[in-house]
TORKOL-4160 file (C-alpha; in steps of 0.2 Angstrom, whole numbers, padded with zeros to 4 digits, m for minus):
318
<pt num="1" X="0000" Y="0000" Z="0000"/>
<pt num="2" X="0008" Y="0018" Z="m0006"/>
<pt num="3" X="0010" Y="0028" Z="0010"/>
<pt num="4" X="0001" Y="0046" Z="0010"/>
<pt num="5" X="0011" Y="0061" Z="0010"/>
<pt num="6" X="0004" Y="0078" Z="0017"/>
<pt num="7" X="0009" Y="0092" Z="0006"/>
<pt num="8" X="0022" Y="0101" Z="0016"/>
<pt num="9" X="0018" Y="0120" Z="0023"/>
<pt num="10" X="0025" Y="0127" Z="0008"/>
<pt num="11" X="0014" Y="0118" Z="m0005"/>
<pt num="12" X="m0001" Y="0122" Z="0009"/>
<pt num="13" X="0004" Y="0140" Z="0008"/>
<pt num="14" X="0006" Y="0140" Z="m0010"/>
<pt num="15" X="m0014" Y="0132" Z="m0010"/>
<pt num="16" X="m0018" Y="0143" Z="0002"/>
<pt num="17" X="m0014" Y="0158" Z="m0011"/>
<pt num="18" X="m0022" Y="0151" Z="m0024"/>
<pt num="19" X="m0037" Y="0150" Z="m0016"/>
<pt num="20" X="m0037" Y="0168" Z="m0011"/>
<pt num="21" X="m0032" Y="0174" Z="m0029"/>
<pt num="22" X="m0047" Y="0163" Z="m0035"/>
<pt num="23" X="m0066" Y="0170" Z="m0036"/>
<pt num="24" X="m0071" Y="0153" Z="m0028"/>
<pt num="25" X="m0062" Y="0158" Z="m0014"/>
<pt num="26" X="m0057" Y="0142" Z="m0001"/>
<pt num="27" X="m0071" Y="0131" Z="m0004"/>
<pt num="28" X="m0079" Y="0117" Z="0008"/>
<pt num="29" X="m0067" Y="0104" Z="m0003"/>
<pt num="30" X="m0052" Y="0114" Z="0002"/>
<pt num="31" X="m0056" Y="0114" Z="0019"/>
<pt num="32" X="m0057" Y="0096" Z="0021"/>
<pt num="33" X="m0041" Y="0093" Z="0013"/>
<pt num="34" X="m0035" Y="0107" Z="0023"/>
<pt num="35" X="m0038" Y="0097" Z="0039"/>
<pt num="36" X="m0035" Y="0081" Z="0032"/>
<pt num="37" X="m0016" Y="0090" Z="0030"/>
<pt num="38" X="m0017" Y="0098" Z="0047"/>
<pt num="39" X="m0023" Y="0082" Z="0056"/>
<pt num="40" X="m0010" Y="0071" Z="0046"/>
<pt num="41" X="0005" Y="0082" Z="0054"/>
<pt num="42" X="m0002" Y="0083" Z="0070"/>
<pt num="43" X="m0003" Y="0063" Z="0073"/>
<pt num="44" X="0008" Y="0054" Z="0084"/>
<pt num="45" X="0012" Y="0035" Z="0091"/>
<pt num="46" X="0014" Y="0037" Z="0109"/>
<pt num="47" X="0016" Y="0023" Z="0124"/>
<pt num="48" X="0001" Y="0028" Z="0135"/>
<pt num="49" X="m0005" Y="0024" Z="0154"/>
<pt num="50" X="m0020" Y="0015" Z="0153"/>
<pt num="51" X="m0026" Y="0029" Z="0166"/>
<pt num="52" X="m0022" Y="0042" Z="0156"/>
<pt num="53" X="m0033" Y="0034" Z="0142"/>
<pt num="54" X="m0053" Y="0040" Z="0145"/>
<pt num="55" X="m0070" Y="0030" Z="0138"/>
<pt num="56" X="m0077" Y="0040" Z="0122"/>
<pt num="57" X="m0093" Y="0050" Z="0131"/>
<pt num="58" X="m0110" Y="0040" Z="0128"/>
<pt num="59" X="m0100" Y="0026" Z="0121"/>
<pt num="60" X="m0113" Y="0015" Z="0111"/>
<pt num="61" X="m0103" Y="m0001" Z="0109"/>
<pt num="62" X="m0102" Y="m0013" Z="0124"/>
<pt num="63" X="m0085" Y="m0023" Z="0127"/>
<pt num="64" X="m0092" Y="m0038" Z="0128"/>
<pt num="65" X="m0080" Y="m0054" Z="0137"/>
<pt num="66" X="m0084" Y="m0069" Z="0122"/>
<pt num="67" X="m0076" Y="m0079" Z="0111"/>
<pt num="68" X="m0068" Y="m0064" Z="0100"/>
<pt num="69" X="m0064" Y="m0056" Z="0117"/>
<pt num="70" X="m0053" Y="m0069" Z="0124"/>
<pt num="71" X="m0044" Y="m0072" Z="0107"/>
<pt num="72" X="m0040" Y="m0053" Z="0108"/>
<pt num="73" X="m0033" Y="m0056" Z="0126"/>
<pt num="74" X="m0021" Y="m0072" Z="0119"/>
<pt num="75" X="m0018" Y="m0061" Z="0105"/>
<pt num="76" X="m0010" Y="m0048" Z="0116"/>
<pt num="77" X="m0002" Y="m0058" Z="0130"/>
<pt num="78" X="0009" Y="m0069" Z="0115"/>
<pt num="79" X="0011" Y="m0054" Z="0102"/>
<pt num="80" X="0006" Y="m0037" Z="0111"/>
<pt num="81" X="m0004" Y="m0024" Z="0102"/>
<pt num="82" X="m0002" Y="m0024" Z="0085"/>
<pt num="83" X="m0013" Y="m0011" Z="0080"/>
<pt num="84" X="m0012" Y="0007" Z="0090"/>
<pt num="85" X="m0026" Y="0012" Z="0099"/>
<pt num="86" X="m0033" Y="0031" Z="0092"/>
<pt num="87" X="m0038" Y="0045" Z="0105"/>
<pt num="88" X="m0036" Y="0062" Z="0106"/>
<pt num="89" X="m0031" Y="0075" Z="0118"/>
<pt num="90" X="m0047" Y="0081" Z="0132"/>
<pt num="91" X="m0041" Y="0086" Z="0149"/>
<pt num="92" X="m0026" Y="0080" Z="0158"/>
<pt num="93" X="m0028" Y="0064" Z="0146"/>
<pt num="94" X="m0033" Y="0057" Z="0132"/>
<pt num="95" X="m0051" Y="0051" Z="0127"/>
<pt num="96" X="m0051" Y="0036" Z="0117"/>
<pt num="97" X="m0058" Y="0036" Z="0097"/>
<pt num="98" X="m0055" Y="0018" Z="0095"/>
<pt num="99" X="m0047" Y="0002" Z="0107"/>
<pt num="100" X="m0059" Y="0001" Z="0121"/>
<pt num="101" X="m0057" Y="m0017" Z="0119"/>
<pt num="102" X="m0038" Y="m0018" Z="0117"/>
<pt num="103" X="m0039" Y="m0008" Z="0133"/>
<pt num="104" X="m0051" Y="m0020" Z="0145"/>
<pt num="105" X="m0039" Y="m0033" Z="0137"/>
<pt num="106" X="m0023" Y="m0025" Z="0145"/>
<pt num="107" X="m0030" Y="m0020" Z="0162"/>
<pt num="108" X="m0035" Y="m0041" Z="0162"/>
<pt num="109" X="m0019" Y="m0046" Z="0157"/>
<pt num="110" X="m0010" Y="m0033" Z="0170"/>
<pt num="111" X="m0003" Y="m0021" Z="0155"/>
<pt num="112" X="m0002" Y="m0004" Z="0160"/>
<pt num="113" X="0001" Y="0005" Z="0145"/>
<pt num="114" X="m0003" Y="0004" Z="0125"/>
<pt num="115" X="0004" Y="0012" Z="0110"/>
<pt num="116" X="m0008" Y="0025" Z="0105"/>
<pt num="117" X="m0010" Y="0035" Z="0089"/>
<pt num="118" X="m0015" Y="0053" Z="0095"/>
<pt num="119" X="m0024" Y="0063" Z="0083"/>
<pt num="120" X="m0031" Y="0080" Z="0085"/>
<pt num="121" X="m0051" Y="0080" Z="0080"/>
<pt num="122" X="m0066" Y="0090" Z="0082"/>
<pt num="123" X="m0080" Y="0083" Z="0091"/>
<pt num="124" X="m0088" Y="0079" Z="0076"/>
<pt num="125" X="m0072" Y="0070" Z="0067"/>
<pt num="126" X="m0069" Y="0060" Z="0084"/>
<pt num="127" X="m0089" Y="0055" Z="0082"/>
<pt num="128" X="m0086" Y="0048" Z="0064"/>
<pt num="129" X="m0071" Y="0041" Z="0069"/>
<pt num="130" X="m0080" Y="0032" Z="0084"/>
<pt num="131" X="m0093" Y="0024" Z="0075"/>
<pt num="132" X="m0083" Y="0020" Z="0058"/>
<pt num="133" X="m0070" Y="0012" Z="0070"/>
<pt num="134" X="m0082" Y="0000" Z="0078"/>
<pt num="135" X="m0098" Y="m0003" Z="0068"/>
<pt num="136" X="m0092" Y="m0015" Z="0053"/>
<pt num="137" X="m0087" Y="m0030" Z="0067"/>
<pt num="138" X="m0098" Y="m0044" Z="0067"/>
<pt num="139" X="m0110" Y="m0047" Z="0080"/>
<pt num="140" X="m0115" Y="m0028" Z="0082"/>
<pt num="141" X="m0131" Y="m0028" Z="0094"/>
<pt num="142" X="m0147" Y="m0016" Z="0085"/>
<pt num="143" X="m0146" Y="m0006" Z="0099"/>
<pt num="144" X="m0128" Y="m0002" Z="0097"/>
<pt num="145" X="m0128" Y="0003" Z="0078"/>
<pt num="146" X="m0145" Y="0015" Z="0082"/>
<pt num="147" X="m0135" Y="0023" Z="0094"/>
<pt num="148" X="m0120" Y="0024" Z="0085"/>
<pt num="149" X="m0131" Y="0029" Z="0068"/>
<pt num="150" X="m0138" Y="0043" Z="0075"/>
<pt num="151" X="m0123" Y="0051" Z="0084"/>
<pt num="152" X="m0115" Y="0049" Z="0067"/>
<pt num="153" X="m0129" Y="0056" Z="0057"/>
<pt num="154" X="m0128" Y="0071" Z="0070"/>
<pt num="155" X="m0110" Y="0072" Z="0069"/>
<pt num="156" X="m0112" Y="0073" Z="0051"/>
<pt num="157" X="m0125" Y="0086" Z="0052"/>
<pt num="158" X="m0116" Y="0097" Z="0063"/>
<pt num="159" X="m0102" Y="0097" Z="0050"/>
<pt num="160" X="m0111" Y="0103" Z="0037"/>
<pt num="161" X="m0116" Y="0117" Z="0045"/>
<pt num="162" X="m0098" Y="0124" Z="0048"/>
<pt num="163" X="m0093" Y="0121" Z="0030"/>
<pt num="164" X="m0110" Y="0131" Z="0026"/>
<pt num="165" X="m0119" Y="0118" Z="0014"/>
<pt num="166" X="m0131" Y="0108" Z="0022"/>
<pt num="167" X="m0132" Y="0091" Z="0011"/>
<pt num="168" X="m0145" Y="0075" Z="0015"/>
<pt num="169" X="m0134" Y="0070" Z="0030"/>
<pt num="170" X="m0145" Y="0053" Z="0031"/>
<pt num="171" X="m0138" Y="0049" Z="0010"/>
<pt num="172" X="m0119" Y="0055" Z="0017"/>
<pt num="173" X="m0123" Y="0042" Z="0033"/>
<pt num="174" X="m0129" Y="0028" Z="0022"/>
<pt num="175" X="m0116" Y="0030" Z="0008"/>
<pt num="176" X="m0101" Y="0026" Z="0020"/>
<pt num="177" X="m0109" Y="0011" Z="0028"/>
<pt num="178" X="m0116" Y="m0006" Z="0022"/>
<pt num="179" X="m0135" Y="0000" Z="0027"/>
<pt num="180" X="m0147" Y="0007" Z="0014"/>
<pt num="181" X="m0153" Y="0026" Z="0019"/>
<pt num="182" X="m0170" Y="0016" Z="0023"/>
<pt num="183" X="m0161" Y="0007" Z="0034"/>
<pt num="184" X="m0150" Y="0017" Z="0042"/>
<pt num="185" X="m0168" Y="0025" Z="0047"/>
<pt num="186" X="m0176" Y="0010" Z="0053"/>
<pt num="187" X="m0160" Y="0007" Z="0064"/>
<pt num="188" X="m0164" Y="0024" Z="0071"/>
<pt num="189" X="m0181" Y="0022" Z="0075"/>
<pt num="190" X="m0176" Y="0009" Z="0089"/>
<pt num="191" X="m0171" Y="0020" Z="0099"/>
<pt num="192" X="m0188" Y="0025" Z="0101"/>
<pt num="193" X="m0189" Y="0011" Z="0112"/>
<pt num="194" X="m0191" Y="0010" Z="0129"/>
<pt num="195" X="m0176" Y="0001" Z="0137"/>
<pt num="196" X="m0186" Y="m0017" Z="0140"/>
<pt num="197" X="m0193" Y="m0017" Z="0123"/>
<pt num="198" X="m0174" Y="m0014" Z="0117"/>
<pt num="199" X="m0167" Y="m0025" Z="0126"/>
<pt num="200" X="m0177" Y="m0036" Z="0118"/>
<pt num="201" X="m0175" Y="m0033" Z="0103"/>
<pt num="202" X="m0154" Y="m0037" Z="0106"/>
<pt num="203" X="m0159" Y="m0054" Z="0115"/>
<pt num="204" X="m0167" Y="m0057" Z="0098"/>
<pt num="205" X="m0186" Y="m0060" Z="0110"/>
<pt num="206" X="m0191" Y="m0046" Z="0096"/>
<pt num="207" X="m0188" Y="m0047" Z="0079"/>
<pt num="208" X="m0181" Y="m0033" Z="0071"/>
<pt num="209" X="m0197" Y="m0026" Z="0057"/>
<pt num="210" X="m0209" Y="m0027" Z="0070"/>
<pt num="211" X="m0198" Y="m0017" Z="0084"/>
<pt num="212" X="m0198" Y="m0005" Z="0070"/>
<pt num="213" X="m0215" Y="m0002" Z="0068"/>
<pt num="214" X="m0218" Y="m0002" Z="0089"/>
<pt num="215" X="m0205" Y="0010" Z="0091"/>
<pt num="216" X="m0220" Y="0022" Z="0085"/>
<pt num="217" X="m0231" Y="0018" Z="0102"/>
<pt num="218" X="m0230" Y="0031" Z="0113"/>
<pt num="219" X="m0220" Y="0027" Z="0129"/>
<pt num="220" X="m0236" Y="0022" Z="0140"/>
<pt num="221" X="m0240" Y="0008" Z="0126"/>
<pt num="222" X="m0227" Y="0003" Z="0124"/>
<pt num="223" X="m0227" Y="m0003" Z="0143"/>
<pt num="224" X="m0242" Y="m0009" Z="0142"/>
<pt num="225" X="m0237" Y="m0020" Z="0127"/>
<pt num="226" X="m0222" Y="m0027" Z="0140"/>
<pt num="227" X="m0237" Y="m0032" Z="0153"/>
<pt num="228" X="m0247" Y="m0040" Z="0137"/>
<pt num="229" X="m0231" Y="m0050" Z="0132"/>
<pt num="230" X="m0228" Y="m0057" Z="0148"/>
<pt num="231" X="m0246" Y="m0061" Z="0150"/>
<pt num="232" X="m0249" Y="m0070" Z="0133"/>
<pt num="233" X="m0229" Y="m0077" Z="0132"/>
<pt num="234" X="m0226" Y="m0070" Z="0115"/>
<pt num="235" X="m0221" Y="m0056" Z="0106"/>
<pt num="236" X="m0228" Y="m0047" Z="0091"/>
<pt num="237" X="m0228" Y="m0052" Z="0074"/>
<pt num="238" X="m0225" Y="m0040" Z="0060"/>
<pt num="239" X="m0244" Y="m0038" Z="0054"/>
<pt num="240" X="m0248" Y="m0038" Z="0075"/>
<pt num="241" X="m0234" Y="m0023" Z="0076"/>
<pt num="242" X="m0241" Y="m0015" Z="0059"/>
<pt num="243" X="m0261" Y="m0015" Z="0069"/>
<pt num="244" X="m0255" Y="m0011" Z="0085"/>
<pt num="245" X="m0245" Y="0004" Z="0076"/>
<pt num="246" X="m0262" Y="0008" Z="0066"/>
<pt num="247" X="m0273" Y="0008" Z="0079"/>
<pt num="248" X="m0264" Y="0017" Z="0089"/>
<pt num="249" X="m0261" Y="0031" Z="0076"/>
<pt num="250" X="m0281" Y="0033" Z="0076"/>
<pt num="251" X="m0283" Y="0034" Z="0095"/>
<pt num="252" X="m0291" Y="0017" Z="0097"/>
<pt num="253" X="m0278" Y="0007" Z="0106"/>
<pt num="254" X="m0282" Y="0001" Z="0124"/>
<pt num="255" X="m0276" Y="m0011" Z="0136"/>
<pt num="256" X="m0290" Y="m0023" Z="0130"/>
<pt num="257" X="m0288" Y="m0020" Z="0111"/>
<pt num="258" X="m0271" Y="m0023" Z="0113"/>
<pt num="259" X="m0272" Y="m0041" Z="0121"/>
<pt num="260" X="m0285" Y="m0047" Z="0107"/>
<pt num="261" X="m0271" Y="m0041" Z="0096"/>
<pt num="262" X="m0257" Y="m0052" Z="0104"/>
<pt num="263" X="m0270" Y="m0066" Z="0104"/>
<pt num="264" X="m0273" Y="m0067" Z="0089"/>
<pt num="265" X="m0263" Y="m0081" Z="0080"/>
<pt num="266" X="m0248" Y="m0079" Z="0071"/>
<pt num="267" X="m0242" Y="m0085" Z="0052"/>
<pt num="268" X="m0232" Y="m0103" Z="0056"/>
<pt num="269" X="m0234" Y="m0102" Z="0074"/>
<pt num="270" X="m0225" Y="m0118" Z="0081"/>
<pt num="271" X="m0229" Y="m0124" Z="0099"/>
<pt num="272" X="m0214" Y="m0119" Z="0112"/>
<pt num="273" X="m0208" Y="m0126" Z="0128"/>
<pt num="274" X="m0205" Y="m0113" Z="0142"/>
<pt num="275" X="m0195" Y="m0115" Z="0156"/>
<pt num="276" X="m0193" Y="m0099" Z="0171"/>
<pt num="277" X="m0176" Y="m0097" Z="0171"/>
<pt num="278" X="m0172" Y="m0094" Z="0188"/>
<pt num="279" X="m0176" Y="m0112" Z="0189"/>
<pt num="280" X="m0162" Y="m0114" Z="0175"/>
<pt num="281" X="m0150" Y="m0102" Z="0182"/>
<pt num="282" X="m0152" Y="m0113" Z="0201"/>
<pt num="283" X="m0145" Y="m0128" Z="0190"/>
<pt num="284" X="m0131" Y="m0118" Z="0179"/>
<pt num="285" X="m0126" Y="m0106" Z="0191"/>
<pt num="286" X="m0121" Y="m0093" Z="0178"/>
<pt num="287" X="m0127" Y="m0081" Z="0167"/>
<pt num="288" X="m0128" Y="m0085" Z="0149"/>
<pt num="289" X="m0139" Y="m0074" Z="0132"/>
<pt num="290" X="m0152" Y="m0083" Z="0126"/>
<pt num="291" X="m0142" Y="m0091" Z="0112"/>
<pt num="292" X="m0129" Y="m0098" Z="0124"/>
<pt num="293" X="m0144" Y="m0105" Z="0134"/>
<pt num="294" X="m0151" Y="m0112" Z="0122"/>
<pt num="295" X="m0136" Y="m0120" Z="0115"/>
<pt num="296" X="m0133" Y="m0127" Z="0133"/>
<pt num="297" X="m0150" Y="m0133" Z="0133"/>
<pt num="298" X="m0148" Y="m0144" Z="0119"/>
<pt num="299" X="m0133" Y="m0149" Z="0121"/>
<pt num="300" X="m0140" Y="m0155" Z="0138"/>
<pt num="301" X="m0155" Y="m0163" Z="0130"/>
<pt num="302" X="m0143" Y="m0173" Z="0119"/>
<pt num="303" X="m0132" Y="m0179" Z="0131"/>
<pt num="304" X="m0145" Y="m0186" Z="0140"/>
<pt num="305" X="m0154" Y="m0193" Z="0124"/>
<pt num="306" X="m0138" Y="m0202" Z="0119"/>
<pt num="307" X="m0137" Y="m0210" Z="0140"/>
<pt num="308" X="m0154" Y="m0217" Z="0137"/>
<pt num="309" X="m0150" Y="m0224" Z="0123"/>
<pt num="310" X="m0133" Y="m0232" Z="0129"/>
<pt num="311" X="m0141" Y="m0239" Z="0145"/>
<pt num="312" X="m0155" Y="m0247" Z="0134"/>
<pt num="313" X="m0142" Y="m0255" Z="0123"/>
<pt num="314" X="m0133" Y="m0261" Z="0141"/>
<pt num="315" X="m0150" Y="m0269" Z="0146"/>
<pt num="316" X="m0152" Y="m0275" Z="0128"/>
<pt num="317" X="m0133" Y="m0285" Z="0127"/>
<pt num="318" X="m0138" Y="m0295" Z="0146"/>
């Protein structure tokens, strides 16, 4: 890969001139290069404290301690961090732009300092950055890329008002990323949500196009709908979502309404077997999601399938 090479201060200034001498003036174009240049000059790789090395304020991803996490801790007890961290300067310290994993990875691991590539950024540069840094990994929860959407599409809407040309930040948001601009909307709509209901929706209890559509309930439905589920044991289906949202657009969704709604049966309903999980958790003794339950479960179920089966061969062979 060809390394980039800022133009030195005597091009810049020689850029600078031009613009001046030109009837176009610096335009928004120029500027962006113009920072891109000062921010390229300004960067530097320096060994950091991890106490010196602050969260990014209202974080939306969660470091979460799984499989990928614990190949990033070997990772950096064999080889040490191959990639720098990014921050920039706030305070005393540094707030960190990207690495929050690599940095709960040291602090297990009893490392007390990380490269770090220090940049200078605006807010809105150290948003974008935030967000482009983290949004593409796999197993990003709904609730993490709507936060993360919508302080991007701020970010990016805040921009364009300094550069003086306010362009369809939602078309700029959805160009750089691998969500359509319908989508990115969607995605934004969750967190419209009341915390239960999103949480939800992350435990994958609710699928994703009917969150979407109950995410236009007003909060006090909303928590009425959690009372409904938990009553009736199931969640909405799209076209339940879809009425629920209708009805309530025309002021005729009550309590009662809203449970004929939920009872009403569902496309390719199949019968399921629930179980209270605290009478789970008393057998397990730890905290799993719902997919590493239910992998537990039947791998459980299997085990115990393939002992029947062993001791009716045993009694079988007498």
């Amino acid at each position: 890969m060809t390394k980039k090479i800022a133009p030195s201060a005597a091009d810049m200034a020689d850029i600078l001139l031009s613009a001046e001498k030109s009837d176009k003036g610096i335009t928004p174009t120029l500027k962006t290069k113009i920072k891109e240049n000062n921010t390229m000059q300004n960067e530097k790789i320096l060994s950091l404290p991890l106490s010196k090395l602050a969260a990014f304020e209202n974080h939306p991803f969660q470091v979460k301690q799984d499989d990928d996490f614990q190949k990033l801790v070997d990772s950096i007890k064999e080889n040490g961090i191959l990639i720098p961290a990014v921050a920039r300067p706030k305070g005393d310290g540094y707030e960190l732009i990207a690495g929050h994993r690599r940095k709960f990875a040291c602090q297990i691991i009893g490392v007390e300092t990380m490269p770090v590539l220090v940049r200078e950024l605006t807010n809105e540069q150290a948003v974008i950055a935030m967000v482009d840094s983290n949004v593409q990994r796999e197993n990003i929860l709904p609730s993490e890329k709507a936060f993360a959407y919508k302080m991007k599409l701020e970010a990016i809407k805040n921009s364009g008002a300094q550069l003086g040309h306010l362009q369809k930040s939602r078309d700029i948001l959805a160009k750089n990323s691998e969500d359509s601009r319908e989508q990115v909307r969607r995605f934004i709509r969750l967190i419209e949500l009341i915390p239960q209901l999103l949480k939800m929706v992350d435990e994958k209890q609710i699928a994703f196009n009917p969150a979407v559509e109950l995410s236009y309930l007003p909060k006090d439905q909303q928590t009425m709908l959690l009372s409904a589920m938990e009553a009736e044991q199931s969640s909405p289906s799209l076209s339940q979502a879809q009425k629920l949202k209708a009805m309530s657009a025309k002021g005729k969704l009550t309590e009662d309404s809203m449970f004929e709604v939920m009872r009403e049966p569902k496309a390719n309903q199949k019968e399921q077997v629930r179980i209270p999980y605290d009478k789970i958790k008393a057998i397990i003794k730890r905290d799993l999601t719902p997919k590493e339950l239910e992998d537990f479960i039947l791998k459980a179920v299997t085990d115990y399938q393939k002992k029947l089966v062993r001791q009716q061969q045993n009694r079988d062979a007498r």
